[in-house]
Structures are given as structure tokens and as C-alpha cells.
NUKE-714859 format. One record per atom (N, C-alpha, C): x, y, z. Coordinates in steps of 0.001 Angstrom, whole numbers, plus 500000, padded with zeros to 6 digits. Layout:
! NUKE-714859
XYZ/...
This chain:
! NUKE-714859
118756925810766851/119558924845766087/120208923861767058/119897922540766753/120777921559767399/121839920907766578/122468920102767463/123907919825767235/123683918930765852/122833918157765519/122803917225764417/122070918758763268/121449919399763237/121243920512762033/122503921164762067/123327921440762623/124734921922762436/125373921104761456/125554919776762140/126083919157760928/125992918697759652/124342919002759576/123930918793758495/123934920319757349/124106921609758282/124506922532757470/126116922586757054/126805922227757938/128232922495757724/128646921421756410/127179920438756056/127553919410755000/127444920101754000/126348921264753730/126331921877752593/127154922497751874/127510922781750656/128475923162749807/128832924955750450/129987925240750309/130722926482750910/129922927390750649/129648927672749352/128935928750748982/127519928974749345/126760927765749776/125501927854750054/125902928254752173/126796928090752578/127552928280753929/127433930121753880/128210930039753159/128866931271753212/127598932757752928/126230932247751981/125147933058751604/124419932804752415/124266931653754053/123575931871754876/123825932765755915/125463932740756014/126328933779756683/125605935000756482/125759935925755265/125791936826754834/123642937115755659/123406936418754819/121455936442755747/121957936715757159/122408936288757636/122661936412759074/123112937923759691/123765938274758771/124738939361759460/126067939146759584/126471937520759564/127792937424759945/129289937669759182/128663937429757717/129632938385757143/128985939349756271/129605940057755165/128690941550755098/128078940645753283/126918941300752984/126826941034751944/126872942233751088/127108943114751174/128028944048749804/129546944770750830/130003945197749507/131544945038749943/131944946597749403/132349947425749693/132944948965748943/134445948638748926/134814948661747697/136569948819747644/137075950275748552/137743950080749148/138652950828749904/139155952060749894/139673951365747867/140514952177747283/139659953281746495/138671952669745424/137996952993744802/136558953869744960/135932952995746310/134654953450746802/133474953140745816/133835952027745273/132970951579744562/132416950067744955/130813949676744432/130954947962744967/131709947334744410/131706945930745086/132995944740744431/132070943821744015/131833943140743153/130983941976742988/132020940376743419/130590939854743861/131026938425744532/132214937455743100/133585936596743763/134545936761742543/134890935436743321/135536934618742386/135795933005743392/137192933299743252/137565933331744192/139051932846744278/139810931694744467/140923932069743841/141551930716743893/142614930215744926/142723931089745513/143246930680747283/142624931094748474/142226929925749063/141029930333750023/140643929036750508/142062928655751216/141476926967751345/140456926959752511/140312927962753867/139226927702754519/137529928313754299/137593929158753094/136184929754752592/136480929518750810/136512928485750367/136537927705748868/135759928435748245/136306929978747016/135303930011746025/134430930842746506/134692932159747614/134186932921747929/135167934347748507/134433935385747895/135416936634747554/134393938144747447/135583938593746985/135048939681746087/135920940364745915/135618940881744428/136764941564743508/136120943167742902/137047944324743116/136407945199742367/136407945385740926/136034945697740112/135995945608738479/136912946923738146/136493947967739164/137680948955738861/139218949036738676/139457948077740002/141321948014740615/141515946748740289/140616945675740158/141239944412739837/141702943750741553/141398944529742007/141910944340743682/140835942876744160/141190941973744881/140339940584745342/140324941095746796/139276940546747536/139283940757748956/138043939338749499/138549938942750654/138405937552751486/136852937663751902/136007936693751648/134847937165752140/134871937429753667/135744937223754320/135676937534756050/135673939197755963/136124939720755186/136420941036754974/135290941771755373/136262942556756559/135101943290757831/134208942847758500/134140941748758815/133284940740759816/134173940193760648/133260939349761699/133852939126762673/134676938195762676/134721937140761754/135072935795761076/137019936873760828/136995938161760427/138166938566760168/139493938410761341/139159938090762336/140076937729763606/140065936558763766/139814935560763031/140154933814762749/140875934167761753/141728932830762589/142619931676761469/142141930429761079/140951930105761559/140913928812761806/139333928416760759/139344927369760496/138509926710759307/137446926821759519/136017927456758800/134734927654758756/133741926569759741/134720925227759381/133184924047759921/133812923957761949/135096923884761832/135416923419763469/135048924996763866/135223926164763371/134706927666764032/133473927406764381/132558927067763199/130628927325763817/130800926196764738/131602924945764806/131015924213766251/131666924830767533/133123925456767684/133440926440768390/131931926915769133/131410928591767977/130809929044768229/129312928437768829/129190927193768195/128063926545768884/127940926047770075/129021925574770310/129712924596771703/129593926138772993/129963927155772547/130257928396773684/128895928950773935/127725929080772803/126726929437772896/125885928861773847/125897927137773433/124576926321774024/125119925147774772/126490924912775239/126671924009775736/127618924326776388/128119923749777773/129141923625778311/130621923324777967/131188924071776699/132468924133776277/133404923717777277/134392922858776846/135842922638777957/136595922705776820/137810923058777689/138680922977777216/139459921809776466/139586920580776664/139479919488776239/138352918938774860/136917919292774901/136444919249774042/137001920130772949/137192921176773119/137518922169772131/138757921755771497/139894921340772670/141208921072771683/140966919896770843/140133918616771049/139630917697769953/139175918447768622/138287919259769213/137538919666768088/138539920283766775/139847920913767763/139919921834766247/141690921063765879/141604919426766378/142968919033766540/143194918881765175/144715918911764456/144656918984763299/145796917678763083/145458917271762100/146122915717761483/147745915207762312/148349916476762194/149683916135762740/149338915902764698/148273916064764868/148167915825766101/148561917280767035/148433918402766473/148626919804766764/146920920058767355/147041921531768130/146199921776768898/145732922960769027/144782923625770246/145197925312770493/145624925122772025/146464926008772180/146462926112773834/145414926808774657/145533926417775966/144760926784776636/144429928676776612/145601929374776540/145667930802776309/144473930573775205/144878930329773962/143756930729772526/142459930146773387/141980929207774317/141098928523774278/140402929744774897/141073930124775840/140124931673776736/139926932684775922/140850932907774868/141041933901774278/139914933780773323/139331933072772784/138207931949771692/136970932530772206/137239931998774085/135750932149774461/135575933013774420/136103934412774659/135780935861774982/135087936198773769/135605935614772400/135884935728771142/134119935952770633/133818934346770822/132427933736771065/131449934914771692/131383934696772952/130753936066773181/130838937184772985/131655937754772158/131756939125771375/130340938888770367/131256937849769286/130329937491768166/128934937448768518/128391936617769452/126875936309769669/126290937883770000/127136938730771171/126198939834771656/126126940976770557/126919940650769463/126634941847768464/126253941550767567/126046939789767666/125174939641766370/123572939454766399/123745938795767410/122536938398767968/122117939004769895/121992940646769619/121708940884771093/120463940399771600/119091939696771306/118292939075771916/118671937877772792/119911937312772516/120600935895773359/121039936242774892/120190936565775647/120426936816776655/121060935968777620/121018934336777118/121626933932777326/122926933551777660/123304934168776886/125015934662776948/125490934303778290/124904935159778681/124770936166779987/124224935265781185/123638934034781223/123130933662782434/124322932936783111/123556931985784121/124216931772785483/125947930399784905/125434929784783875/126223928672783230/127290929793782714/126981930665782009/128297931566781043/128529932248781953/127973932975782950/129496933807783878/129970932546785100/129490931215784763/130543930764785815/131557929762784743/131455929002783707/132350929573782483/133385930481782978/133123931684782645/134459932083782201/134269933296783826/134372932719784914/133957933181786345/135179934679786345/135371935489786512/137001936439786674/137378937223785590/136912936630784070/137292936919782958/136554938527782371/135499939244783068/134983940131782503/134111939864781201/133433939000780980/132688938536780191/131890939622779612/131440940379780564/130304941453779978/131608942530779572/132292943055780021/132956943906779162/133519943651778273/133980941983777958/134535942214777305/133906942300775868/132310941833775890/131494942038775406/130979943347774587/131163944486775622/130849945680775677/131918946136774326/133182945976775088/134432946248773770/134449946031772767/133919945179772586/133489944579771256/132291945321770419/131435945174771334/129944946217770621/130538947457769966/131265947804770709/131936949774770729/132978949400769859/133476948669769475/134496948580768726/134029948558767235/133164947647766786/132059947219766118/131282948677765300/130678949191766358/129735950557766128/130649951750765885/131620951989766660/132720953157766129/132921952861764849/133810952135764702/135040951850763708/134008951422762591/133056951405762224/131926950681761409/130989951960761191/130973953098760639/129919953925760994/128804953886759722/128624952545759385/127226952839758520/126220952642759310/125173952384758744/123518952635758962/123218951564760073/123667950516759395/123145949311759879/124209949020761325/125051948730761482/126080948939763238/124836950040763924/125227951220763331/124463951759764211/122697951587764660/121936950738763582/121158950268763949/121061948976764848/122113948337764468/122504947401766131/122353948198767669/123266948998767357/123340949770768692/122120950602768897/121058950623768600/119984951675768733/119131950638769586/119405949058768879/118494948122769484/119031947801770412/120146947642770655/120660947281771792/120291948106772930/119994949412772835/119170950031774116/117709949941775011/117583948690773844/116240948381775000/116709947528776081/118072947317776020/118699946137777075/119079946734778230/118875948417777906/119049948919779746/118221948290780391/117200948048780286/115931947479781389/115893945961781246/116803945291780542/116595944073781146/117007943240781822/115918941884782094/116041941254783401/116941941132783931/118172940619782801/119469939952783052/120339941142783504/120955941051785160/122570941972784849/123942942161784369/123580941113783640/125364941278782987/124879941419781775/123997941485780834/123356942339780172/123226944207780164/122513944191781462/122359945294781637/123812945982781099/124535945884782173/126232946108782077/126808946137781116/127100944911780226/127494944624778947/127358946325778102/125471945789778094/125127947441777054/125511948465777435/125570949254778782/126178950210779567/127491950474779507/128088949668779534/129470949675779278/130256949671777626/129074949083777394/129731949373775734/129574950997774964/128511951894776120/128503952942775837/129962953939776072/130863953270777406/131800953681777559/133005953632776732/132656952395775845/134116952475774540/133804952921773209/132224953946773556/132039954427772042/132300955746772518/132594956566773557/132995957666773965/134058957605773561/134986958435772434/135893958687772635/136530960521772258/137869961011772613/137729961675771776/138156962659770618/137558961199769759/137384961546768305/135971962039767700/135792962758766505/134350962813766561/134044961417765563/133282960765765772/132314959823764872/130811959925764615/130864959078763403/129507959092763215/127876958808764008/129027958262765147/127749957405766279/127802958238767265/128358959765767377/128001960705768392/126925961194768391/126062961402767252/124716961969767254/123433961390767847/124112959637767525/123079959120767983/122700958602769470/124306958562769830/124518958912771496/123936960167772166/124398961182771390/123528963029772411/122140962088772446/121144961218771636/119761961254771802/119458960475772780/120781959074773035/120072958388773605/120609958619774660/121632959045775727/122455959236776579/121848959135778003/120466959832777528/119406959878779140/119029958647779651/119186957455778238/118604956630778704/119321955607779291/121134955659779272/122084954671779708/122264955661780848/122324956589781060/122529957478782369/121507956911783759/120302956729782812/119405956231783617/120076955313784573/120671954062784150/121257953227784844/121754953102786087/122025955032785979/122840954835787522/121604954791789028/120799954570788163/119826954498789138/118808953238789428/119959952187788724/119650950993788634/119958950333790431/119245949138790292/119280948270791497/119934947524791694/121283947632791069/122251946574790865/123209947568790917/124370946861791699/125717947698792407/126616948134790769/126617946984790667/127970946938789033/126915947625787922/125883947889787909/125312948645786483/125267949643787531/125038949893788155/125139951331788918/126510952067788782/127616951579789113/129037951568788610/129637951778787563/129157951116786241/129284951324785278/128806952704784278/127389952907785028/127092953907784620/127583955022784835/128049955176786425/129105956266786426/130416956494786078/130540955368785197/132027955277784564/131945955645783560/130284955656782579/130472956433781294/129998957859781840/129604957799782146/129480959430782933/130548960205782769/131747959536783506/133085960079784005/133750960110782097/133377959302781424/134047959019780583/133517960092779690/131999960374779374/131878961494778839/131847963148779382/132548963481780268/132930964461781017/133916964721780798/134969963645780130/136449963862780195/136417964327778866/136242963000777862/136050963076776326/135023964009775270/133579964204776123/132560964365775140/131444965387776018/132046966269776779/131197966974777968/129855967315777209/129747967819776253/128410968348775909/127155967210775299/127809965893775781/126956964798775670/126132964935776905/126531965609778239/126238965701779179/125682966780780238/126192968048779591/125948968958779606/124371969247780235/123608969049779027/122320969918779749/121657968469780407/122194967496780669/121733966151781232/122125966403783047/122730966969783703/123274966815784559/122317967276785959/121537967342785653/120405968323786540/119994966784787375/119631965846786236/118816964711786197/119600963669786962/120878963232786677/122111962445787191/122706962803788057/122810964295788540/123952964568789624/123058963766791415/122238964503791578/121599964080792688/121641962088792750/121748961764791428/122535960367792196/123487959967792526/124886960734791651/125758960797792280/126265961164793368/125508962355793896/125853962945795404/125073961642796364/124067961082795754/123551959893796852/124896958953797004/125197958290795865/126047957374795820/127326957554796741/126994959067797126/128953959275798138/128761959161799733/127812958760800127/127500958265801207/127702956785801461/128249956691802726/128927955223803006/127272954667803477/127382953535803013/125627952438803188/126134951675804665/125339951197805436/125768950492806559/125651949393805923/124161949144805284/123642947741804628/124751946956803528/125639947697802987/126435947366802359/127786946669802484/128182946752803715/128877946385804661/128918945470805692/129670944252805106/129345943047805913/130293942471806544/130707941442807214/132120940665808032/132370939666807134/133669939475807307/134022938348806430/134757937727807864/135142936460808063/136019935538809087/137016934797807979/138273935709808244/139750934817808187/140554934438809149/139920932985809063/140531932375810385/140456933035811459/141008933212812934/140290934210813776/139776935234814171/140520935450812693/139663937019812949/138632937516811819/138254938433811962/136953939286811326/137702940413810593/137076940398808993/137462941510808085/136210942389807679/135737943414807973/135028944357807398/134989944517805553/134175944289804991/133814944238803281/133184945448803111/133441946233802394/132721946942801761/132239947259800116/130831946567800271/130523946358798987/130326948033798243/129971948700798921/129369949798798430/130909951038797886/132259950370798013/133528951347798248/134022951761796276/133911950621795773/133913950776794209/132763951527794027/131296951806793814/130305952981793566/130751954003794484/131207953898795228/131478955796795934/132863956352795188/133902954999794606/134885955737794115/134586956461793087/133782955706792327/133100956281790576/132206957460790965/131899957598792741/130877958567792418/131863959950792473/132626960164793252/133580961087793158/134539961509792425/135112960115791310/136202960401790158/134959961416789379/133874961054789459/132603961942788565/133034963396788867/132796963628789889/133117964471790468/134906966056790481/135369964634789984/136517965562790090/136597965668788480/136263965037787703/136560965322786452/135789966411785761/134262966617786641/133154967583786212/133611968775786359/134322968944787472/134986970315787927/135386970806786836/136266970122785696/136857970325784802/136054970592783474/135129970224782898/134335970256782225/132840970949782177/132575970630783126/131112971279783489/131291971902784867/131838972989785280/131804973426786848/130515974329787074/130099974856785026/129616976068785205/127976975358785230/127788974562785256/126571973632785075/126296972489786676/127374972626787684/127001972454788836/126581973147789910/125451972637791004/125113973734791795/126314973493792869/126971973737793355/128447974404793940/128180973178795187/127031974420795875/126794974037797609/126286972671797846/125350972283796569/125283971001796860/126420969961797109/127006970119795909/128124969606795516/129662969802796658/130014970472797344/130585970462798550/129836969918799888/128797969795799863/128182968829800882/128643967945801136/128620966995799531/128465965396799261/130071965422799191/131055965919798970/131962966429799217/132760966015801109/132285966661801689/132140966007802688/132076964990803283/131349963850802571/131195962510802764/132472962273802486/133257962564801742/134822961631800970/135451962274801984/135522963309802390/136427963423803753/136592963365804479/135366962284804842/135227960743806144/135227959648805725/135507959549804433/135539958272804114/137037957285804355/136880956333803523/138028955602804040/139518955978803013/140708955379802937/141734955976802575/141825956341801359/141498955263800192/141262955704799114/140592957514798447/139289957399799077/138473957961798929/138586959583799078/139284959531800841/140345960109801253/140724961273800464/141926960510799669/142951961390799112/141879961615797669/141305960964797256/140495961924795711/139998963130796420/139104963278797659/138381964007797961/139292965216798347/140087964976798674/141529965939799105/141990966715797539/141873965734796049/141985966465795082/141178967452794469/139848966813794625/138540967685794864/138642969069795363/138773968675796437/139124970071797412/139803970970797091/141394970489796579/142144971661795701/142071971664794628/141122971279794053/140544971707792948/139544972888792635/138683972497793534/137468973648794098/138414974787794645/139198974794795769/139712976279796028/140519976927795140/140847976468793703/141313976807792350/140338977112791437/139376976614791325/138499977031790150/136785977543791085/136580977468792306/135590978393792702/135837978521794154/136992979383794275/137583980020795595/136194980811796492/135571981369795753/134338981727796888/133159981205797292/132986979614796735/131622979141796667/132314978258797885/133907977843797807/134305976825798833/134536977655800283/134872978862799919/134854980097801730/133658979801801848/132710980105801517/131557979599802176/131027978577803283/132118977205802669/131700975862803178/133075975693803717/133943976238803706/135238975982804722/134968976037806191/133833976228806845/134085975710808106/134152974531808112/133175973587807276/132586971979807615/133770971699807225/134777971651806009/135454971257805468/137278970592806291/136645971891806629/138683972320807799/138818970848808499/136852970568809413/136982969450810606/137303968800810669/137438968033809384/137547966249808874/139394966435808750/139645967721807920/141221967898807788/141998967697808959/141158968560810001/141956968505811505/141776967276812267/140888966231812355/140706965070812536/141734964237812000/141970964447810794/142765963377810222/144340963883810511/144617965077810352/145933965402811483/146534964878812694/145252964872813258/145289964446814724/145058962934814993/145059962172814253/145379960763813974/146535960311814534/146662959159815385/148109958620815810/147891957214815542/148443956433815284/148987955097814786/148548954487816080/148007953627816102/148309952629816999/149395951897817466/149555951112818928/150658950842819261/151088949193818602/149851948528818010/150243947038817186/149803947578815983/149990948387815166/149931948445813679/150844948363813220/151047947678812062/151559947420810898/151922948987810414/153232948085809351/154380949107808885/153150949803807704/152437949118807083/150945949085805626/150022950532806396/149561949964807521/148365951312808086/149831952239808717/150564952575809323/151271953684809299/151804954255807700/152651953658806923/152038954416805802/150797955518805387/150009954329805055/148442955050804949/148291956541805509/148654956077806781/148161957445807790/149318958608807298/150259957924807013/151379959433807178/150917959679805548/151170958873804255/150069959418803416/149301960324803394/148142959965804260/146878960899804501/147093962434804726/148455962073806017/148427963902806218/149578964555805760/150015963593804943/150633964784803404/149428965037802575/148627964577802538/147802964772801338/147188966053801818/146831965869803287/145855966997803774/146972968648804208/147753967975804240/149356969252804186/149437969784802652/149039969301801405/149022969496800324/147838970314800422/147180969828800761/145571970316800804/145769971923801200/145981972053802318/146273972534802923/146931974012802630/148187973804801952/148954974875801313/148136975485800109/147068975017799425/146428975005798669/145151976231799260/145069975768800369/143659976557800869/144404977549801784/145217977938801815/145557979225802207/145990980145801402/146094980351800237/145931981004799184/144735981571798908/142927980866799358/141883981616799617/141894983204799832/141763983888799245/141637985144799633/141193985863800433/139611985381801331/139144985747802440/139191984204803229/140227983193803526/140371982448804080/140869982691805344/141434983955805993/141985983876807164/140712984436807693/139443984982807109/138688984663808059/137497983863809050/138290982659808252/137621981336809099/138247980861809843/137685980537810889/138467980125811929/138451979036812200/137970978206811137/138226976444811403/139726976622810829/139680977419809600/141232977231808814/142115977471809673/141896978594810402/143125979504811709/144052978664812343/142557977779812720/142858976574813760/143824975411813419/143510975020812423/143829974365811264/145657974964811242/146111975756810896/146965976358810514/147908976196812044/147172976474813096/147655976632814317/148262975494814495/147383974169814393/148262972836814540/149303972320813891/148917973044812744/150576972542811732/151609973498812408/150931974740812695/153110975246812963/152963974912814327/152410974844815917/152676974271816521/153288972704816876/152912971798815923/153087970606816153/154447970404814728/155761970166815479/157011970141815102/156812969435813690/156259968011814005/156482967067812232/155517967642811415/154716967618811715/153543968490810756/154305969783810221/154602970488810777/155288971824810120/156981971374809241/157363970203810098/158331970130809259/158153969375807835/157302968383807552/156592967884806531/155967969272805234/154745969744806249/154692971044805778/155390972378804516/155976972615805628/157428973597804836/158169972713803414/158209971444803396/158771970452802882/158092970453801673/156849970210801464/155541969905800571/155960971339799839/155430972843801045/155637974033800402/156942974221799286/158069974299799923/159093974067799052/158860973470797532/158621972256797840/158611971069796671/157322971932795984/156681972518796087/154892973122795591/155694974719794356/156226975005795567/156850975940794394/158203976004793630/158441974621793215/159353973981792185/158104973381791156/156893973301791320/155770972375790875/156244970849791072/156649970527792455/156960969117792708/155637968561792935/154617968835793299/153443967611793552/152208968233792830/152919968813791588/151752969306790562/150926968011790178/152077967266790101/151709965982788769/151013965210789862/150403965253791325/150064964125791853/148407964658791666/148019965516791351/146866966180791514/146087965692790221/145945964433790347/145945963851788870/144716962654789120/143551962338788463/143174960717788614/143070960282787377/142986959497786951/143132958396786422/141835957586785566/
């Protein structure tokens, strides 16, 4: 459709508007009263200055309801003919802000602000990707530099999941069934979009669209084994998300997905590049957001599925986070006392490798030009690993490792460490740093 057939539809009479709508998908064409649970037949109303003479009324309750009723058109205020050029202008053309406030300026010389104008666009691309998911367009190089920062594909996603939950007939969920052929395509903010919209239909409540998730689940999981950093990411965010909310979505799936997650917790060299601010050189790490998701996986599985992980693997990759960098750090440190709480003998096993990285990071001293930011950090770190710590001596056959011994030796020899120490202990059995053992 071009811009002159727009206007020549928006010339047509409301009702012939409003029954192309309905062909479309865009608003619903039968209606169930609420109250009643019965249909409403189409009823003209007599207030309705931006949809003239279009309704529906039940015959039972006498009750009237707006033809926007349950469509997407239901989150406007604003008049049928300046909306479809809105929606047209965001679809196929380079929308500004300026064009748009013409478009929808109203007699007194009133406007939208710039807030509604962003708020519009997001709006726009909701509407198109759930009405029309073949528009891949959406999605190319013109619409994410548009709205460049804004989360375009999620916010996309939110919308789908919002849509398919809260909507549980036949047809939503036949949206969303089609929408899974979009794991594999070309486009990545596509990819993402669909991936991620799997993450806001997890919730947990039970709905009608859980059944049809257990079937398809293998196939957005797949993702994490996509070639793209952010659908790789995403995927382990519904991962994490159905581990927390919906474990037995995942359950007998995990055989297939874990071995990418344990890949993903390895630091990439290739991933890691220099940046130059002004004279000096900053280290990037692209690969630090996928190792966080690969380990929040991780700590939340403990909780849900421990009895469905193989242990030893899983303390390996384990390992990696307790060389990693600070962030990473302290999850892997929750990990850890997590594991010597819920499988105290699978982690004696692997407590030699484990102790090294602890005693390394003990033995850390500040540099003599660092910043007040990295001393933090560091004294951080070895509370966390002093937490850790008090945690893994409770092991039952732990005194007979002698990485731990060692381990143990440096904290009461070395004065701040033991006095920190004792400190943590104290506060541990008041349950003072229960609540930090926590992510998010």
C-alpha cells in the first residue's frame, strides 16, 4: 500500500474502514460479553466520535462495547484516519518527529509531545510484529537506527507475550505458533524479538499457552546456539526464566542445552577488543553479558533442576566464573555456596580446583595508583570469598582437603582477613548475609 491508496481508503465511509480492520486482524470480528459469555452482535452507537456507528451490544445485558474492544487500537486515544497514517509513516517511511506532530495537530493548534511520539513508535512496532509477523522489515537497518537505544525488539517481544497470554483463544495462539518459524530467520532483531517474547509468556501462572510452549520449547532453546551474541543471550534468559517460573518446561530438555551453557562460561579472546579514550586504551568485552546469563542459568538450576544436572560437569564450568572478572566473580561465589548446601559431596570431590582461584583472590593487593572504585571491588571480592568460605567449612569431609586447610591457614594467619572473617561469621549466625545470597 502506498501513501495515495491510504488516502483513498481512509476516504471510505467508517464502516466500510472499520470491516477491513476486522479482515485484517486488527480489530476482532466477534465479540463475547464478559458478563454474559454470550456473542454481541455488531450495534451503532451513538457516541463514538472517532469510530462513527461501530460497536457491539449484547442482546442479553443490553451492555454496548467500543469496536476497539480487545485490539490493539484499545491503547489509543487518538482518531482512526491520523492513527493508520501514524502507523503507516512508522512502517514504510522515515517517521520524525515533526512530521508526526503535523500530522496529528489538532485545530486549536495542540499537539503530542515528544515523550507520546517515542512512546507511539514503540506502539507501531508492537502492532505490525503481532499483526503482521512476515514484516521483517520492522526490524531492518532504517528501524533500529530510528529508534537506536530504545529496545525495539523487546519491546516488541512484550507485546507478542502480552497479546498471547492474556488472550488465550485459538487464534493468538495460532499467531504465536507462526511466529516460530522466525527462530531461523535472516534478520537478528527478529530472531530476538521472537525469543524474547518467549520470555514474557513464562510466567508463574498457569495459562492456556503453556502446553503449547512444553512442544515448542526445543525449538527457541535452540537459539542459544545461535551465531549471534544477543539471540544467544536472550535465549539464556528464557532458559533462566523457565527454571525459575516453569522448570518442567525444561526439565527433560536439559541434556540438549546445558553443554552450551557450560561453553558459553568461558572467557573468548576473539571477543575482546581495545577501545582508545583519549590516551589511553580500554579493554571491551563483548562476550561478559553471555557468560553472565550463562551462570545466572546456572545458579537458578541448582534450585529447580539439581537432580537433572551432571554435577562434575557442571563444577568444571564453574571454575571458569572463578577467574573471571568481578561481576562474574561474586555469582560464581553464590554458586559455590550453593553447591556446598545442596550437593556437599559431589563439590568434596572438586574442592581441590576450587579452593585455588579462592586463595588467589585473597592474596590480591591493590595497586599503588588505583582508584578508591578498584579497591572497593577487591575488598568486595574477599568478603565474598570469606562468605564463601565460612560456608565451605561446614563440608563434612572438608578438612580433608588440603587446598581448604591451606585456605583456612591464610585467613587466621593473616590479621584483616581473620578480622573481616570472624565479622562475616558473627553477622552469618544472626542470618546477616542470608539475604545477599540472592540474584536477580
Amino acid at each position: 500500500m502506498n501513501r495515495v491508496k491510504l488516502e483513498l481508503f481512509l476516504d471510505l465511509p467508517m464502516p466500510a474502514i472499520v470491516s477491513h480492520l476486522r479482515a485484517c486482524g486488527l480489530l476482532r470480528s466477534t465479540l463475547m460479553c464478559p458478563k454474559c459469555a454470550v456473542p454481541c452482535v455488531e450495534y451503532q452507537l451513538k457516541k463514538s466520535p472517532s469510530w462513527p456507528g461501530c460497536g457491539w451490544r449484547c442482546n442479553n445485558c443490553a451492555t454496548t462495547f467500543s469496536a476497539l474492544r480487545d485490539s490493539w487500537f484499545s491503547r489509543t486515544r487518538i482518531d482512526i484516519r491520523p492513527l493508520l497514517r501514524m502507523l503507516y509513516a512508522f512502517s514504510w517511511e522515515q517517521a520524525s518527529f515533526r512530521s508526526v506532530q503535523h500530522e496529528l495537530r489538532c485545530p486549536d493548534g495542540s499537539t503530542i509531545s515528544r515523550q507520546t511520539f517515542v512512546d507511539y513508535c514503540r506502539l507501531m512496532a508492537w502492532a505490525l510484529f503481532i499483526f503482521f509477523p512476515n514484516s521483517e522489515y520492522l526490524f531492518d537497518e532504517q528501524s533500529q537506527a530510528r529508534e537506536k537505544g530504545a529496545g525495539q525488539e523487546v519491546c516488541a517481544a512484550s507485546f507478542t507475550a502480552s497479546i498471547v497470554v492474556s488472550d488465550g483463544d485459538r487464534l493468538r495462539i495460532a499467531e504465536f505458533i507462526n511466529l516460530q518459524a522466525h527462530v531461523s530467520s535472516p534478520s537478528v532483531n527478529m530472531r530476538a524479538a521472537v525469543v524474547t517474547s518467549v520470555k514474557f509468556m513464562i510466567t508463574d501462572e498457569q495459562k492456556p499457552i503453556d502446553d503449547v510452549l512444553d512442544t515448542m520449547m526445543s525449538s527457541f532453546l535452540s537459539a542459544a546456539g545461535d551465531e549471534n551474541l544477543d539471540v544467544r543471550r536472550v535465549a539464556l534468559v528464557v532458559l533462566n526464566s523457565a527454571a525459575h517460573n516453569k522448570p518442567n518446561l525444561i526439565r527433560n530438555r536439559l541434556a540438549e542445552v546445558m553443554p552450551i551453557v557450560y561453553h558459553e562460561t568461558n572467557v573468548r579472546q576473539e571477543l575482546i577488543r581495545e577501545v582508545e579514550m583519549g590516551p589511553f586504551k580500554h579493554s571491551v568485552d563483548d562476550g561478559l553479558d553471555l557468560r553472565k546469563s550463562a551462570f545466572e542459568c546456572m545458579y537458578t538450576l541448582l534450585d529447580s533442576c539439581i537432580d537433572r544436572l551432571d554435577l562434575h560437569t557442571f563444577i568444571a564450568a564453574l571454575e571458569n566464573g572463578l577467574k573471571d572478572q568481578h561481576d562474574i566473580k561474586l555469582l560464581s561465589y553464590l554458586i559455590l555456596s550453593k553447591l556446598a548446601t545442596l550437593a556437599p559431596n559431589d563439590l568434596t570431590l572438586k574442592l581441590d580446583k576450587v579452593c585455588d582461584p579462592l586463595k588467589t583472590q585473597l592474596n590480591v593487593k591493590n595497586k599503588q595508583n588505583a582508584v578508591k572504585a578498584e579497591m572497593d571491588k577487591n575488598e568486595e571480592l574477599k568478603r565474598a570469598v570469606l562468605r564463601t568460605l565460612i560456608v565451605l567449612n561446614k563440608l563434612p569431609e572438608g578438612t580433608r582437603v588440603v587446598q581448604l586447610n591451606e585456605l583456612r591457614s591464610l585467613v587466621s594467619n593473616t590479621t584483616d582477613l581473620r578480622t573481616v572473617y570472624e565479622a562475616l561469621e558473627k553477622d552469618g549466625r544472626r542470618g546477616g548475609f542470608a539475604v545477599e545470597n540472592t540474584v536477580e
